[in-house]
N, C-alpha and C positions, 0 to 999 in steps of 0.2 A: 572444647577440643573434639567430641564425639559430631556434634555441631557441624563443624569443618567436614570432616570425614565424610559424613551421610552426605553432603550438597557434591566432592568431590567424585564419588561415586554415581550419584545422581547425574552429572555431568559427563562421566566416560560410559552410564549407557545408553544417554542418549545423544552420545559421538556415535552409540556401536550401530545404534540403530538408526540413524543416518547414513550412516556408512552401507549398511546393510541395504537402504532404498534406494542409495544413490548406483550401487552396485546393480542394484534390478532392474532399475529403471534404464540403464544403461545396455545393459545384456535387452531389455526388451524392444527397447530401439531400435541396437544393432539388427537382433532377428529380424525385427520389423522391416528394417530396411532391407537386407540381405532378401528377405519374401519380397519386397516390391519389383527388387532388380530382376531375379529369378522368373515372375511374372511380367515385368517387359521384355527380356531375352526371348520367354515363350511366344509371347505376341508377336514379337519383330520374328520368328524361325516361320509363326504360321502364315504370317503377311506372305512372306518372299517364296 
């Protein structure tokens, strides 16, 4: 019974911590890309 328990546990923390990279990885994309656009807006104001 204890058995069960520890592998259940084992399992929701490394949902949490999944969840936790897939949350970062996503936030750091976003920025990522939000910086790209940001520096082609700049490009295309100094072009024109």
């Amino acid at each position: 019974m204890h058995h069960i328990t520890f592998i259940n546990m084992k399992e929701s923390s490394s949902k949490t911590w999944l969840k936790r990279i897939g949350i970062a990885g996503f936030l750091f994309f976003f920025i990522k890309g939000l910086v790209w656009i940001a520096i082609f807006v700049g490009i295309g104001k100094c072009a024109l």
